[in-house]
C-alpha positions as CSV (number, residue, x, y, z in Angstrom):
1,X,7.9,-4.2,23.9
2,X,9.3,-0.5,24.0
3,X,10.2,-0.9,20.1
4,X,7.0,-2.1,19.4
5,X,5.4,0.9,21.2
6,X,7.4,3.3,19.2
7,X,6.3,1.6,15.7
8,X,2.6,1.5,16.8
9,X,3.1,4.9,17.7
10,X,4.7,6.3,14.6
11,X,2.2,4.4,12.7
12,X,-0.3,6.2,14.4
13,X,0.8,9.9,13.2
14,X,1.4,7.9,9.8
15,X,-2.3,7.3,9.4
16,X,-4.0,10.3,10.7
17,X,-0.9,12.3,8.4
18,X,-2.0,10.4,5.3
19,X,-5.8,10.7,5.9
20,X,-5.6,14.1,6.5
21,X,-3.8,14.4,3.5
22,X,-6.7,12.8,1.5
23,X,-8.3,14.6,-0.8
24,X,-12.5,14.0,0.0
25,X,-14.3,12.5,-2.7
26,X,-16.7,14.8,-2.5
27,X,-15.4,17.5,-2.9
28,X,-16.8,18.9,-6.3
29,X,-19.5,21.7,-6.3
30,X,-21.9,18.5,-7.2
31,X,-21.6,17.3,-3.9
32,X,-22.8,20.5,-2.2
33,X,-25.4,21.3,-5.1
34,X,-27.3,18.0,-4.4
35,X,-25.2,15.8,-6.4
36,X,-26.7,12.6,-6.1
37,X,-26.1,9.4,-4.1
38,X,-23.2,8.3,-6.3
39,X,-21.3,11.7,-5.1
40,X,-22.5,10.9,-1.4
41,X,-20.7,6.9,-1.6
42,X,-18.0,8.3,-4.1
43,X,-16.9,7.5,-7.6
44,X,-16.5,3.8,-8.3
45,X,-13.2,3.6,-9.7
46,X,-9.5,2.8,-9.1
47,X,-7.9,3.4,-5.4
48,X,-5.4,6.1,-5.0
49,X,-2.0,5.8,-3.9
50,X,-2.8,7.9,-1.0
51,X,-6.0,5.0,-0.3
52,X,-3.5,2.1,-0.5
53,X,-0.9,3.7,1.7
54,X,-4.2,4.1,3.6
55,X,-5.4,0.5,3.5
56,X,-1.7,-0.2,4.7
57,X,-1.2,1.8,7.4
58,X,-4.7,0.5,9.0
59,X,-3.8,-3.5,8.5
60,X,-0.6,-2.6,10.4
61,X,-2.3,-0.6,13.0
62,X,-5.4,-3.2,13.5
63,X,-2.6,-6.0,13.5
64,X,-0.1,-4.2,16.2
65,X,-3.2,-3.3,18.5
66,X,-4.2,-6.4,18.6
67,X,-0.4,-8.5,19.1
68,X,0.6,-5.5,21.7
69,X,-3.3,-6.0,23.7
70,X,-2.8,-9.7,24.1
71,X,1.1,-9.8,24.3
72,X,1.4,-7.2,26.7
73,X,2.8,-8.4,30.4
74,X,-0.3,-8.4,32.7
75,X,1.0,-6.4,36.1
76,X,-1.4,-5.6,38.5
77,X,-1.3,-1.9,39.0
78,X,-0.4,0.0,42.1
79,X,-2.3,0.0,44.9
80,X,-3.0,3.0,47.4
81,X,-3.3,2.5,50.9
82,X,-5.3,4.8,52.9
83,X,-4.1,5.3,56.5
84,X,-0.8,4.7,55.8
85,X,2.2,6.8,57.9
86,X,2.9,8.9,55.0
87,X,-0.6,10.0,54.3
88,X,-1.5,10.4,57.7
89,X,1.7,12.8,57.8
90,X,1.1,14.3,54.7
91,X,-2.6,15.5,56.4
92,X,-1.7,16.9,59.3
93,X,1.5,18.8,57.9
94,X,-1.1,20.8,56.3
C-alpha cells in the first residue's frame, strides 16, 4: 500500500502541474471583449498534448482513488480514554 500511496501521490502533483500548465481556451481578447458562446465553451477542435496527458493523469487518479478507498485495511482508529492515570496526572501536574 505505501507504494501505491507514493504513485497516487506523485500523480497528484502530476495533474495539478499539467493543468496549471494549460494554456485557457479563452484566452484571446475575444473572450474578454464579449466573444460569444463558442469562446465561453472553447474552440471545437483537436485535443492538445497537454489535454491528453490531462485526460491520462485523471483516469489514473479516478482509478487509484477508487482501488486504494476500497482496498485499504479497515483499522478502527484510536480511542481516547478519559479518566485514565495518565490524564488524571497530566491535570493536576499543571
Amino acid at each position: 500500500m505505501g507504494l501505491l500511496l507514493i504513485i497516487h501521490v506523485l500523480v497528484c502533483i502530476l495533474l495539478t502541474s499539467v493543468v496549471l500548465l494549460q494554456v485557457g481556451r479563452g484566452a484571446s481578447t475575444g473572450a474578454s471583449f464579449g466573444g460569444g458562446v463558442r469562446t465561453f465553451f472553447g474552440p471545437a477542435g483537436t485535443v492538445s498534448f497537454l489535454g491528453k496527458v490531462i485526460i491520462v493523469l485523471a483516469v489514473i487518479f479516478i482509478v487509484m482513488t477508487l482501488f486504494l478507498s476500497i482496498f485499504s485495511p479497515k483499522t478502527k482508529p484510536p480511542e481516547i480514554k478519559v479518566g485514565t492515570e495518565t490524564s488524571a496526572n497530566l491535570v493536576h501536574s499543571v
